[in-house]
PDB file of N, CA, C and O in Angstrom:
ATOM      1  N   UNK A   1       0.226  12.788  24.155  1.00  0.00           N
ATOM      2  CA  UNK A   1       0.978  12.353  25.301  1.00  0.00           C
ATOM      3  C   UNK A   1       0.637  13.211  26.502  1.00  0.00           C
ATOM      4  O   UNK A   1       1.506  13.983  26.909  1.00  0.00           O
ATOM      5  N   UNK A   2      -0.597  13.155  27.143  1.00  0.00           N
ATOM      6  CA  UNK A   2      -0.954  14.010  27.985  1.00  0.00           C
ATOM      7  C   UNK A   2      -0.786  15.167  27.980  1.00  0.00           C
ATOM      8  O   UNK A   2      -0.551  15.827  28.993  1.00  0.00           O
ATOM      9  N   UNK A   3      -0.887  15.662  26.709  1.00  0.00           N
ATOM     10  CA  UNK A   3      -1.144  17.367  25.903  1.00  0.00           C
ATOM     11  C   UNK A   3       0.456  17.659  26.166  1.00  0.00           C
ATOM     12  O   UNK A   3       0.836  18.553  25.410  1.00  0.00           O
ATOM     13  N   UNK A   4       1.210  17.302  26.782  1.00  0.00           N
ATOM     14  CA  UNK A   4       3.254  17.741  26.958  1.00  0.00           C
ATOM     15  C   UNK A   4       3.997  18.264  25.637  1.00  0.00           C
ATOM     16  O   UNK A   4       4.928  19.042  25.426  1.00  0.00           O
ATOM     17  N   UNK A   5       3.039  17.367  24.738  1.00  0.00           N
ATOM     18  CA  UNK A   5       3.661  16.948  22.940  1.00  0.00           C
ATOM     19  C   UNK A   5       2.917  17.376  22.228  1.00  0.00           C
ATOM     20  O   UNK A   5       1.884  16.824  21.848  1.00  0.00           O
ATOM     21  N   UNK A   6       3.217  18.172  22.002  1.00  0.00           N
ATOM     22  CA  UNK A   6       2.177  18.505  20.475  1.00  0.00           C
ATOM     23  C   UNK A   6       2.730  18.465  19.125  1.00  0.00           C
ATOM     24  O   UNK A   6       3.667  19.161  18.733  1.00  0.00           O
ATOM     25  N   UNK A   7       2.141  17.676  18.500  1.00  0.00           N
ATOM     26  CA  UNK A   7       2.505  17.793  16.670  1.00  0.00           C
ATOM     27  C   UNK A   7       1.533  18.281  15.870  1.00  0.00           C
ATOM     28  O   UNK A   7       0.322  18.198  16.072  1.00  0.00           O
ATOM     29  N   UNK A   8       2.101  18.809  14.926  1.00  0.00           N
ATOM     30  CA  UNK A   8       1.216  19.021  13.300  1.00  0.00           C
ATOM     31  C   UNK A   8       1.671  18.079  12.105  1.00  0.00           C
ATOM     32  O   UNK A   8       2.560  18.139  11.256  1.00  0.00           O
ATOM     33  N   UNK A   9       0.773  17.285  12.386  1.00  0.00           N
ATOM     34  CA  UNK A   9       0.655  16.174  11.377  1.00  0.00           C
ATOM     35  C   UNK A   9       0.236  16.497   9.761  1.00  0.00           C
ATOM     36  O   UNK A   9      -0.477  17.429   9.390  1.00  0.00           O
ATOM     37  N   UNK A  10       0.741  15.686   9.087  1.00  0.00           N
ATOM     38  CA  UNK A  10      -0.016  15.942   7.963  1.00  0.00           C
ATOM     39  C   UNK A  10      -0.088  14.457   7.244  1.00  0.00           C
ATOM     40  O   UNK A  10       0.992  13.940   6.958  1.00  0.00           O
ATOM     41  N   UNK A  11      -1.468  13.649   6.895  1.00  0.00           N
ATOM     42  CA  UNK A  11      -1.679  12.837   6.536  1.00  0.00           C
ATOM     43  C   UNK A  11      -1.487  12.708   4.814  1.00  0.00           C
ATOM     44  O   UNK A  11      -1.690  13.544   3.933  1.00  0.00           O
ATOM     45  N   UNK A  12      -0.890  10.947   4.730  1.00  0.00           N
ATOM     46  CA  UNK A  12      -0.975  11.113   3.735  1.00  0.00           C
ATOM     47  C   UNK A  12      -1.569   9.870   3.200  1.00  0.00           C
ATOM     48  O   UNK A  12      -1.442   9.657   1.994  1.00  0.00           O
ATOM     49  N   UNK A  13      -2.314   8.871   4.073  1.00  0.00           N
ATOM     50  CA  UNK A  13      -2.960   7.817   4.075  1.00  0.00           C
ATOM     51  C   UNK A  13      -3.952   7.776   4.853  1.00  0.00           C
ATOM     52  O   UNK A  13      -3.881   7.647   6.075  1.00  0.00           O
ATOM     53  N   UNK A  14      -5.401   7.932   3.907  1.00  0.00           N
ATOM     54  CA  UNK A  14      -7.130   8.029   5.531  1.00  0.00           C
ATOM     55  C   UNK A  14      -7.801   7.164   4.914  1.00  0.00           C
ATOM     56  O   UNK A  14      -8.262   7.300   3.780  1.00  0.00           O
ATOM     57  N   UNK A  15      -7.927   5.970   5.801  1.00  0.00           N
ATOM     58  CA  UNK A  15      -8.990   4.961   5.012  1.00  0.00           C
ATOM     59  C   UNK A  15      -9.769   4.339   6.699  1.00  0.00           C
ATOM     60  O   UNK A  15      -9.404   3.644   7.647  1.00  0.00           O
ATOM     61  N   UNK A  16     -11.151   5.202   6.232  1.00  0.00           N
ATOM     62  CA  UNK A  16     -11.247   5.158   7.423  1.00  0.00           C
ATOM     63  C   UNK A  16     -11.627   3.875   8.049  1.00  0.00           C
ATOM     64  O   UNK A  16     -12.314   3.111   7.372  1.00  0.00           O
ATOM     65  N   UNK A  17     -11.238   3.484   9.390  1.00  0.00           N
ATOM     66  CA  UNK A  17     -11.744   2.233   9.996  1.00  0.00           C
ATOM     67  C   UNK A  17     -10.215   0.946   9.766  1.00  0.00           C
ATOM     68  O   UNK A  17      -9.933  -0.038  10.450  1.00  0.00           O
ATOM     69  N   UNK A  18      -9.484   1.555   8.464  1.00  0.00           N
ATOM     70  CA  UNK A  18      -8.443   0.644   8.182  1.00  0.00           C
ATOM     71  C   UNK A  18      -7.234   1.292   8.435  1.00  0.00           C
ATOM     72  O   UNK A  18      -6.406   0.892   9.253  1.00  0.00           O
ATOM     73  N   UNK A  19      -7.117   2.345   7.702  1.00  0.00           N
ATOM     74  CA  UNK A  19      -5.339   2.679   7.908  1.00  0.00           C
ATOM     75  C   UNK A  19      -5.298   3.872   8.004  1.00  0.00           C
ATOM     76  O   UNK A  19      -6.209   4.433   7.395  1.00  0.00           O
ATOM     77  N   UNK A  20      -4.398   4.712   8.682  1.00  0.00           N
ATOM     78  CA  UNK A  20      -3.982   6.150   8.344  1.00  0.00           C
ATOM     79  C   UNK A  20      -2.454   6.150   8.421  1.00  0.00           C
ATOM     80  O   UNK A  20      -1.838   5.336   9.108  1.00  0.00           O
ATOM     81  N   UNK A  21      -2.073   6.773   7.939  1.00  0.00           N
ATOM     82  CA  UNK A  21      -0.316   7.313   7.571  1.00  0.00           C
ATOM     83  C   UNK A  21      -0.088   8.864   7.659  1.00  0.00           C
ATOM     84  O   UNK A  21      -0.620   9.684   6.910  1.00  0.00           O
ATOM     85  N   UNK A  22       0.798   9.152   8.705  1.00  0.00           N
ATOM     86  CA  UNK A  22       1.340  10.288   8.701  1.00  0.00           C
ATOM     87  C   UNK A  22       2.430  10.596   8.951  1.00  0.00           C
ATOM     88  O   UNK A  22       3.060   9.769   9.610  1.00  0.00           O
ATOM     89  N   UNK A  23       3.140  11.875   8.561  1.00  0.00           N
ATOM     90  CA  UNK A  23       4.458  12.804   9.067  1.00  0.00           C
ATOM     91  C   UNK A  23       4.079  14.120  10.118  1.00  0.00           C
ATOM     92  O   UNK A  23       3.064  14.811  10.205  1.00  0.00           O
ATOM     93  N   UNK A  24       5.352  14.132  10.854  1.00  0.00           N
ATOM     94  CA  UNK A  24       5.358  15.110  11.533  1.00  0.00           C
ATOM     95  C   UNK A  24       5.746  16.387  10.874  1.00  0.00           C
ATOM     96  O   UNK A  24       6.789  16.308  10.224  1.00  0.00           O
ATOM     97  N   UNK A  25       5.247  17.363  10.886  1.00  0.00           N
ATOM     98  CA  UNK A  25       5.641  18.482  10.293  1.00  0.00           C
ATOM     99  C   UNK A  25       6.505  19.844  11.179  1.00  0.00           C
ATOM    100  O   UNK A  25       7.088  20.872  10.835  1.00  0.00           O
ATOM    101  N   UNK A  26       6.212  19.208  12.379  1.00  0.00           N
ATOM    102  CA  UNK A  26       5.987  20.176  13.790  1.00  0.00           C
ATOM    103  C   UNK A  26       6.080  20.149  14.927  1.00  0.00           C
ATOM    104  O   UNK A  26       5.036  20.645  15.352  1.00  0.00           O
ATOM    105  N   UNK A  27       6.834  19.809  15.907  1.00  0.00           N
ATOM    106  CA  UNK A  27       6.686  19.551  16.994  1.00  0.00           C
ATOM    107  C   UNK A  27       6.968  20.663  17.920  1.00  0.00           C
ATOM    108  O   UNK A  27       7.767  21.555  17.636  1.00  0.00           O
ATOM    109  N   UNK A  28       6.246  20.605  19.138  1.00  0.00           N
ATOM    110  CA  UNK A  28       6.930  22.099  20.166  1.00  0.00           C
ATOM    111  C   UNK A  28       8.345  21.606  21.004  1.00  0.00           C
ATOM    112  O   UNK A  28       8.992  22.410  21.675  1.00  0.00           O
ATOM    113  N   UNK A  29       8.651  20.442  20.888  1.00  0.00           N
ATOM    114  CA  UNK A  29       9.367  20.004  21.521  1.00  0.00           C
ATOM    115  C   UNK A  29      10.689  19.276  20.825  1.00  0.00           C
ATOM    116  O   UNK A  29      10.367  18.325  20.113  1.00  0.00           O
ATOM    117  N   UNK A  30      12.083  19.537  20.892  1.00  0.00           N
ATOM    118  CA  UNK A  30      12.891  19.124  19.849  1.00  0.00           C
ATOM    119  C   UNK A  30      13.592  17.829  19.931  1.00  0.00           C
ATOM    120  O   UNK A  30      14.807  17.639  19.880  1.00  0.00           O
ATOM    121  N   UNK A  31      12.533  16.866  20.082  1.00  0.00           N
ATOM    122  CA  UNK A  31      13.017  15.277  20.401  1.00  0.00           C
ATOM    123  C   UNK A  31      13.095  14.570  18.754  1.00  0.00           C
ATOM    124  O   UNK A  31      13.942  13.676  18.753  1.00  0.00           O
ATOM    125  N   UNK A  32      12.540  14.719  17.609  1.00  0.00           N
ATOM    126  CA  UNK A  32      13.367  13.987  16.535  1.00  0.00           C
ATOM    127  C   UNK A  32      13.461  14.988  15.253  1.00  0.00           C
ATOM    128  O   UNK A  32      13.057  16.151  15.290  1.00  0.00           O
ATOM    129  N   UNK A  33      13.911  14.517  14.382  1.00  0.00           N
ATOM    130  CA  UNK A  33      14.229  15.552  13.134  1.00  0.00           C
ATOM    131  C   UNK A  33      13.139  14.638  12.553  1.00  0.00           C
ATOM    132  O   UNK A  33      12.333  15.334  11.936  1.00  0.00           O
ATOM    133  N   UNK A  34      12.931  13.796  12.535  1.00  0.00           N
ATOM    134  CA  UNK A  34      11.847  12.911  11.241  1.00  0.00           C
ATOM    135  C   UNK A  34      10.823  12.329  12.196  1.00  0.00           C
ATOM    136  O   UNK A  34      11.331  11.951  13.252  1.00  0.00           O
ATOM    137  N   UNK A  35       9.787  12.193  12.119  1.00  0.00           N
ATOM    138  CA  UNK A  35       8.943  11.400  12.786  1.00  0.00           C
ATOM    139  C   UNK A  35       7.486  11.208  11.456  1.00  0.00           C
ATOM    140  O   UNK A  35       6.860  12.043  10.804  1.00  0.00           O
ATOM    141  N   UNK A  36       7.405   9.200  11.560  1.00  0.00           N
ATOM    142  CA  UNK A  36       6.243   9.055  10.848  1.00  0.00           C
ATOM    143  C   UNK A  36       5.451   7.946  11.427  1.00  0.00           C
ATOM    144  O   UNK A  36       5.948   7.135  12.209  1.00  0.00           O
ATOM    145  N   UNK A  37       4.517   7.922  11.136  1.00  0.00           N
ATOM    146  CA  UNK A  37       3.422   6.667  11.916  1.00  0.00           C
ATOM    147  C   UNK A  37       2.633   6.369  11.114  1.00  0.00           C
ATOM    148  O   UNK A  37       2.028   7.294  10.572  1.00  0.00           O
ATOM    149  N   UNK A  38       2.263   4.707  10.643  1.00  0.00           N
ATOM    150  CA  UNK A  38       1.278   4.292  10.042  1.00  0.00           C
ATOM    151  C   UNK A  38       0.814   3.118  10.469  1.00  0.00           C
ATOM    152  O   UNK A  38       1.534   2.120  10.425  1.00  0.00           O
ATOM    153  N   UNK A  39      -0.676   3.069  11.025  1.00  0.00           N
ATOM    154  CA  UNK A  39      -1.492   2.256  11.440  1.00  0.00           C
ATOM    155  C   UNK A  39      -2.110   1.889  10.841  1.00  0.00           C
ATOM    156  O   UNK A  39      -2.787   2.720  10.237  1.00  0.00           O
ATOM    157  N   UNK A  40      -2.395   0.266  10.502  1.00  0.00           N
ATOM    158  CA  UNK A  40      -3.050  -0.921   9.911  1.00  0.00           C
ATOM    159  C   UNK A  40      -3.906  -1.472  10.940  1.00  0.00           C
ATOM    160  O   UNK A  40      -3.376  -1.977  11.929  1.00  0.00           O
ATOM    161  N   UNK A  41      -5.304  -1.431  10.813  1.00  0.00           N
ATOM    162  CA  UNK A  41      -6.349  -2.805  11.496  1.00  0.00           C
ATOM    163  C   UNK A  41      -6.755  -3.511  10.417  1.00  0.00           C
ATOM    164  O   UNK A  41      -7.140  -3.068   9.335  1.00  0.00           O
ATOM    165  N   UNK A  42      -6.616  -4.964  10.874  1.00  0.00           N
ATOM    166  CA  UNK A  42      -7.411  -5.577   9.582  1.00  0.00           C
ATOM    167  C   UNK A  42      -7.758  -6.930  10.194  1.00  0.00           C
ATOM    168  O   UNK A  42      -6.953  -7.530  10.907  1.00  0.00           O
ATOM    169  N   UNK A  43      -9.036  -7.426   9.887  1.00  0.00           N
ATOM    170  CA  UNK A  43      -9.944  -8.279  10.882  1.00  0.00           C
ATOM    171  C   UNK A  43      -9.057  -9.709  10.892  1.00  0.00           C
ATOM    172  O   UNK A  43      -8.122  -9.921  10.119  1.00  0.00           O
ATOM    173  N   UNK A  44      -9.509 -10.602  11.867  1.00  0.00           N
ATOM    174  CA  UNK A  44      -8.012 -11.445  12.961  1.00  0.00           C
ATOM    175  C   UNK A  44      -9.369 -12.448  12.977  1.00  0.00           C
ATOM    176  O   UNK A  44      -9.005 -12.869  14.075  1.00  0.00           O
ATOM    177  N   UNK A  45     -10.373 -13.058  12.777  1.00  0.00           N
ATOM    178  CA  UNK A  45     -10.890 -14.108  13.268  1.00  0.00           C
ATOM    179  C   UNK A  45     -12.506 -13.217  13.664  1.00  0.00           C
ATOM    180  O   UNK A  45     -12.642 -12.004  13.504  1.00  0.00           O
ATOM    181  N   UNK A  46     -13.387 -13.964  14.090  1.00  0.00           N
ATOM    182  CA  UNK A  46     -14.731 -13.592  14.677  1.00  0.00           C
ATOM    183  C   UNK A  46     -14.701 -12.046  15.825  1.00  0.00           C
ATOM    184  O   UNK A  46     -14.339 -12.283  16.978  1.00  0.00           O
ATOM    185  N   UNK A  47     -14.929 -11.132  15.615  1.00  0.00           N
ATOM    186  CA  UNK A  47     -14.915 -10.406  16.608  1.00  0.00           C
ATOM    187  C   UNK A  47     -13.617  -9.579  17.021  1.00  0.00           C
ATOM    188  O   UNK A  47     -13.463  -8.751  17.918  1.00  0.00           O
ATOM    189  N   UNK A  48     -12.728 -10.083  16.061  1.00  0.00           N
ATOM    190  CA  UNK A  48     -11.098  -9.248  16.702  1.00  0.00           C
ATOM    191  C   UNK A  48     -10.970  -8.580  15.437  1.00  0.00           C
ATOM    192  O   UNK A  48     -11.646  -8.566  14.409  1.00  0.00           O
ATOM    193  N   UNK A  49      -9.659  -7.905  15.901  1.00  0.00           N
ATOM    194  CA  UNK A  49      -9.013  -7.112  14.623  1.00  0.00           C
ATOM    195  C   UNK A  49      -7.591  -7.766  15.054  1.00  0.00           C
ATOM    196  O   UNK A  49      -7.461  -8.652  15.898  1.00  0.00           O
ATOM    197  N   UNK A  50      -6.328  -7.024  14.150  1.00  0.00           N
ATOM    198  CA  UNK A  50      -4.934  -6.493  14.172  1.00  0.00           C
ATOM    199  C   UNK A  50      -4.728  -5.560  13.892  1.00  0.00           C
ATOM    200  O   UNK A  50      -5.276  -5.021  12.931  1.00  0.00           O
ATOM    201  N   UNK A  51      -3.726  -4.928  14.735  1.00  0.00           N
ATOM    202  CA  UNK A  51      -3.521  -3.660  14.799  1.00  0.00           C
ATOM    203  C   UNK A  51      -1.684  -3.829  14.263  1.00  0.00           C
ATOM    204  O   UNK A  51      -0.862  -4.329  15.031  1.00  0.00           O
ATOM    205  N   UNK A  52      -1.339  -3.371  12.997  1.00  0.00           N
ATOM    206  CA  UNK A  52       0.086  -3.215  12.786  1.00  0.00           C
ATOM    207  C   UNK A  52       0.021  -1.642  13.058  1.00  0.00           C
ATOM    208  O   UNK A  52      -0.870  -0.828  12.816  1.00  0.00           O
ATOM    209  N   UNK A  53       1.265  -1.505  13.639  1.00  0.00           N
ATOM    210  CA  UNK A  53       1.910  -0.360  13.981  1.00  0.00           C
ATOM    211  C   UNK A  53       2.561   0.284  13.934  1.00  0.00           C
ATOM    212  O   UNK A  53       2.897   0.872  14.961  1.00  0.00           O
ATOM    213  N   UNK A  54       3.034   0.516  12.941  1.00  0.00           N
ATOM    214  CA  UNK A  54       4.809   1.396  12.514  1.00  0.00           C
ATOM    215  C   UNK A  54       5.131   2.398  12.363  1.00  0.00           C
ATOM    216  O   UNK A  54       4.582   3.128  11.537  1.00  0.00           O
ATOM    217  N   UNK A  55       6.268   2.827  13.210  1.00  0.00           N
ATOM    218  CA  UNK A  55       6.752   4.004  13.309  1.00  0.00           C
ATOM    219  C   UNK A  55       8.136   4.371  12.771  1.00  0.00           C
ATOM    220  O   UNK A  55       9.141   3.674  12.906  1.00  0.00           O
ATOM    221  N   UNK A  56       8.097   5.036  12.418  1.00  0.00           N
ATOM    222  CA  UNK A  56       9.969   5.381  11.902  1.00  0.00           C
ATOM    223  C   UNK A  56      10.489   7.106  12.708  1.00  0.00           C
ATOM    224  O   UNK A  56       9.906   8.130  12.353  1.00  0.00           O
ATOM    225  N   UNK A  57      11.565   7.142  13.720  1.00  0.00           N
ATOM    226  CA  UNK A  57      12.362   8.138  13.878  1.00  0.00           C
ATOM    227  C   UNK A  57      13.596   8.203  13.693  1.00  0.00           C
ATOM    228  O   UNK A  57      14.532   7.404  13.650  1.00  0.00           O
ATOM    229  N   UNK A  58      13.415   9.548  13.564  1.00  0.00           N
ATOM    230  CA  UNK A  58      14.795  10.259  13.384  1.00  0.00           C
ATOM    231  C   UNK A  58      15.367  10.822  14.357  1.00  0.00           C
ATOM    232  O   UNK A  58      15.741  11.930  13.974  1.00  0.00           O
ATOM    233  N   UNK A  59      15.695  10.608  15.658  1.00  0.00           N
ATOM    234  CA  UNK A  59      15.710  11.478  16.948  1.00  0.00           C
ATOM    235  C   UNK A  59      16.918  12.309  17.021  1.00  0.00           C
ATOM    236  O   UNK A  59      17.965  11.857  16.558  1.00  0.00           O
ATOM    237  N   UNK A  60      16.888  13.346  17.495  1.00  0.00           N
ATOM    238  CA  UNK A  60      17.940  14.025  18.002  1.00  0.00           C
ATOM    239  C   UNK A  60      18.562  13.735  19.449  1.00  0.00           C
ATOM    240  O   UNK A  60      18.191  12.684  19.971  1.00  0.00           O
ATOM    241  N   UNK A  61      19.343  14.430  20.067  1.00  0.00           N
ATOM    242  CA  UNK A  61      20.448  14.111  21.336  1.00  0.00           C
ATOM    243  C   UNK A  61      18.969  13.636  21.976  1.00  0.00           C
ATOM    244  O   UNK A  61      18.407  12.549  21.844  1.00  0.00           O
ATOM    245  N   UNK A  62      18.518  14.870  22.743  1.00  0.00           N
ATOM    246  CA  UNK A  62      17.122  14.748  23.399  1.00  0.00           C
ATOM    247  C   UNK A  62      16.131  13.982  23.098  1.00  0.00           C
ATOM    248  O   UNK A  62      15.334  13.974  24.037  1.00  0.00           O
ATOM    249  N   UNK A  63      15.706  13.158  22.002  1.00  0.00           N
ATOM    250  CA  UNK A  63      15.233  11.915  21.657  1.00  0.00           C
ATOM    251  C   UNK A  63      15.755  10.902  21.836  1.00  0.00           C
ATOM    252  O   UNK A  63      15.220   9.947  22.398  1.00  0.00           O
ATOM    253  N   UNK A  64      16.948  10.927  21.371  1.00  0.00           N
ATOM    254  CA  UNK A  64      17.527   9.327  21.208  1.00  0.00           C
ATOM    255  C   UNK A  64      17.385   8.230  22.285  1.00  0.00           C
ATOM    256  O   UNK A  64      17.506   8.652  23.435  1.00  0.00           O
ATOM    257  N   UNK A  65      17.183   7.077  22.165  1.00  0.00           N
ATOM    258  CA  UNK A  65      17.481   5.923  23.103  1.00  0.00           C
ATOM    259  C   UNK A  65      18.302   5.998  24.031  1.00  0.00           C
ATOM    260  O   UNK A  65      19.491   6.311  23.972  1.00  0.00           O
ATOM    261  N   UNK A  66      17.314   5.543  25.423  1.00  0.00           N
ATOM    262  CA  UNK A  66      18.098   5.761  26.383  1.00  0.00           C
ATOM    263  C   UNK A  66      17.935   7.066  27.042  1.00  0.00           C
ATOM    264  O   UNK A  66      18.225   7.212  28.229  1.00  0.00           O
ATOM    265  N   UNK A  67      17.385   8.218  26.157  1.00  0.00           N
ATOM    266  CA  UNK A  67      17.234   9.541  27.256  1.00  0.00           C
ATOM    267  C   UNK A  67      15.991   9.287  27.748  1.00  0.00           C
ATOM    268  O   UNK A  67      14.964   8.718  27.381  1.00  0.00           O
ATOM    269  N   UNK A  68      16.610  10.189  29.177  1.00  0.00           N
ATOM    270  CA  UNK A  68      15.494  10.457  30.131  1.00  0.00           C
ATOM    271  C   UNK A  68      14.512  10.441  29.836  1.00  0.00           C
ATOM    272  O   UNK A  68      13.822   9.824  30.647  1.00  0.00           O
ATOM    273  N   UNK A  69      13.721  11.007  28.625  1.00  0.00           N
ATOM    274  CA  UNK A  69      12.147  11.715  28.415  1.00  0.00           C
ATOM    275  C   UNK A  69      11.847  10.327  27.396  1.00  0.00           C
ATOM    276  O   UNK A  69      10.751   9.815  27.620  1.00  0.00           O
ATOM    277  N   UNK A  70      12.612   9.705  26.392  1.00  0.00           N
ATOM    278  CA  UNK A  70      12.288   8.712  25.439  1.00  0.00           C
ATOM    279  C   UNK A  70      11.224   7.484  26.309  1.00  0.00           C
ATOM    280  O   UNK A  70      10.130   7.003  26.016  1.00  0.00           O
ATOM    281  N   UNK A  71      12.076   7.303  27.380  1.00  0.00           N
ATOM    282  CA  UNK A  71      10.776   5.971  28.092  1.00  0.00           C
ATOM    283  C   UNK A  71       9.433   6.486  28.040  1.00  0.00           C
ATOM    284  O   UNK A  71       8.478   5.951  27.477  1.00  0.00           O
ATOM    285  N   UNK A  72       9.446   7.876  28.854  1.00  0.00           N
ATOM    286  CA  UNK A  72       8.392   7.934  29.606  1.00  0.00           C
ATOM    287  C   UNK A  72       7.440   8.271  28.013  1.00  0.00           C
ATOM    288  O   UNK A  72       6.310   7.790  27.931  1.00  0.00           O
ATOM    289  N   UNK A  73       7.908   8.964  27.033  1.00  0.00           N
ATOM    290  CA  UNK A  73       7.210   9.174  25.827  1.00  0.00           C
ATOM    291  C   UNK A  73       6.560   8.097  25.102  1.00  0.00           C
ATOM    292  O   UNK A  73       5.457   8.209  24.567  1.00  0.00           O
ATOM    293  N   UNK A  74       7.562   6.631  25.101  1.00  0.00           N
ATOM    294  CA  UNK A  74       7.300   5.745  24.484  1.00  0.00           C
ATOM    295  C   UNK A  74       6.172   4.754  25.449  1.00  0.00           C
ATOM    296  O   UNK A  74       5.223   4.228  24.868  1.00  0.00           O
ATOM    297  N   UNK A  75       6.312   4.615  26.523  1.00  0.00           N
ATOM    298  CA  UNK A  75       5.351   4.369  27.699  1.00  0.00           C
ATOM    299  C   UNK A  75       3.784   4.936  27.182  1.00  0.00           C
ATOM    300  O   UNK A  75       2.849   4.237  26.793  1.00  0.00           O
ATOM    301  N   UNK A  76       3.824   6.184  27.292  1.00  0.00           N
ATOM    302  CA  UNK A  76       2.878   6.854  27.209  1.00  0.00           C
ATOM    303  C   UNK A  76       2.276   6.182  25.618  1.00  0.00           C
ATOM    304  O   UNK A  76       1.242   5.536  25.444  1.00  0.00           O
ATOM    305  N   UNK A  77       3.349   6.606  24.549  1.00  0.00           N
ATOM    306  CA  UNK A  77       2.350   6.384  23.247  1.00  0.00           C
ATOM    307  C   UNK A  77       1.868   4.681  23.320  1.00  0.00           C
ATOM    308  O   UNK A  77       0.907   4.274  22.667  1.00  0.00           O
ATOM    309  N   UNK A  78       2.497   3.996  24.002  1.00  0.00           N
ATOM    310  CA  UNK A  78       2.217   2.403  23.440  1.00  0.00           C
ATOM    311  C   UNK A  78       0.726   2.295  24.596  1.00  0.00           C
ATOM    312  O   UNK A  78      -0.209   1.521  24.390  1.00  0.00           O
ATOM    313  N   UNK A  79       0.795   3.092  25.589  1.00  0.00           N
ATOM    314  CA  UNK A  79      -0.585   3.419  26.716  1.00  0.00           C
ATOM    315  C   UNK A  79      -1.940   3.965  25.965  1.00  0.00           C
ATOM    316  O   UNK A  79      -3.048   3.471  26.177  1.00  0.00           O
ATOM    317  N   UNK A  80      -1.632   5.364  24.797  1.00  0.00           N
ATOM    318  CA  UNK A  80      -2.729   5.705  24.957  1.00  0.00           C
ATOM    319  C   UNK A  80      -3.168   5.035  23.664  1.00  0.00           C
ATOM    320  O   UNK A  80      -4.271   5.487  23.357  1.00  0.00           O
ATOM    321  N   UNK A  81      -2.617   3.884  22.540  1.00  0.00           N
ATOM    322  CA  UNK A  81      -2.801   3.834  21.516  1.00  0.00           C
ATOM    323  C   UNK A  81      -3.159   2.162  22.256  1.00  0.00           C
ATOM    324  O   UNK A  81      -4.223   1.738  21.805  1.00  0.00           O
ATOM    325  N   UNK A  82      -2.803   1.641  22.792  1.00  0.00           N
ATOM    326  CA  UNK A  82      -3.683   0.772  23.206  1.00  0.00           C
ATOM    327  C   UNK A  82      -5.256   1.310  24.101  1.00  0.00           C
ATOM    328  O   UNK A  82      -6.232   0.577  24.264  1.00  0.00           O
ATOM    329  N   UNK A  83      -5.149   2.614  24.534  1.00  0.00           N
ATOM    330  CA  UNK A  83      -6.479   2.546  25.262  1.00  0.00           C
ATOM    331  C   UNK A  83      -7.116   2.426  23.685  1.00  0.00           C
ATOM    332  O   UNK A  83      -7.678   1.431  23.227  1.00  0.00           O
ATOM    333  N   UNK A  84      -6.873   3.709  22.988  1.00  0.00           N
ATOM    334  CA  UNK A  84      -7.599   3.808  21.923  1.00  0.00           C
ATOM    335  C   UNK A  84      -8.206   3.178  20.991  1.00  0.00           C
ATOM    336  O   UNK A  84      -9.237   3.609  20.475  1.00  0.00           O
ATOM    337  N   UNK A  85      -7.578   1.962  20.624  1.00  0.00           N
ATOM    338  CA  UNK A  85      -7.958   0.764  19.758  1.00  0.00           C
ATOM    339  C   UNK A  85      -9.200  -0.547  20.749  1.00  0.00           C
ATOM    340  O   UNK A  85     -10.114  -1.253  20.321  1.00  0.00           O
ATOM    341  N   UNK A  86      -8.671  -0.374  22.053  1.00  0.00           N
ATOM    342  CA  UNK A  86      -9.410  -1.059  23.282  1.00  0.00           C
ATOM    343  C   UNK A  86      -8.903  -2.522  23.523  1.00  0.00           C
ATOM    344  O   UNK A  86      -9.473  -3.545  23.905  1.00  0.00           O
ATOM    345  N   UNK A  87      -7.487  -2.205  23.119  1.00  0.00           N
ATOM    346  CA  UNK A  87      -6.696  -3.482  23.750  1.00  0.00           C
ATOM    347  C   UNK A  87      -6.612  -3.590  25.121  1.00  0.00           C
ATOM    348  O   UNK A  87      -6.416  -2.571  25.783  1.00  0.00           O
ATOM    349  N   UNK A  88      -6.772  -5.045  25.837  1.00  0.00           N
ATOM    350  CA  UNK A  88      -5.881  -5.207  27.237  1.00  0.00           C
ATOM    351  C   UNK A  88      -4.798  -5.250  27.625  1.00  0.00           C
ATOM    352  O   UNK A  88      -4.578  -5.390  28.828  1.00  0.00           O
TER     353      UNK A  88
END
């Protein structure tokens, strides 16, 4: 998230090109108690993919829905995970 966020991940799903699954172990910043993410591509027709996306939190005060920092965080991740995959 423009280096602001930092985690220590620890994977527990690497297949590469298809899926990875992880937990947060770490954050410098105290926005959730649980945080996990697991990404699915899997080919969509001639030339495309799908991208499933799932996340599960646990947020604290300073995380939760609705605070100040949650938009601009969630903004950001749905921004750089579409640059990354090379969605429009």
């Amino acid at each position: 998230m423009g280096g602001a966020i930092k985690f220590k991940e620890r994977y527990f799903i690497w297949e590469e090109g298809r899926r990875q699954a992880f937990f947060v172990t770490h954050a410098n910043l105290p926005l959730f108690k649980r945080f996990a993410e697991d990404y699915v591509v899997e080919p969509d027709g001639a030339d495309r993919c799908r991208l499933t996306w799932t996340f599960a939190i646990e947020p604290t005060a300073l995380g939760r829905p609705g605070a100040p920092l949650n938009g601009f965080i969630f903004r950001r991740m749905f921004s750089e995970t579409r640059r990354h995959y090379g969605a429009s």
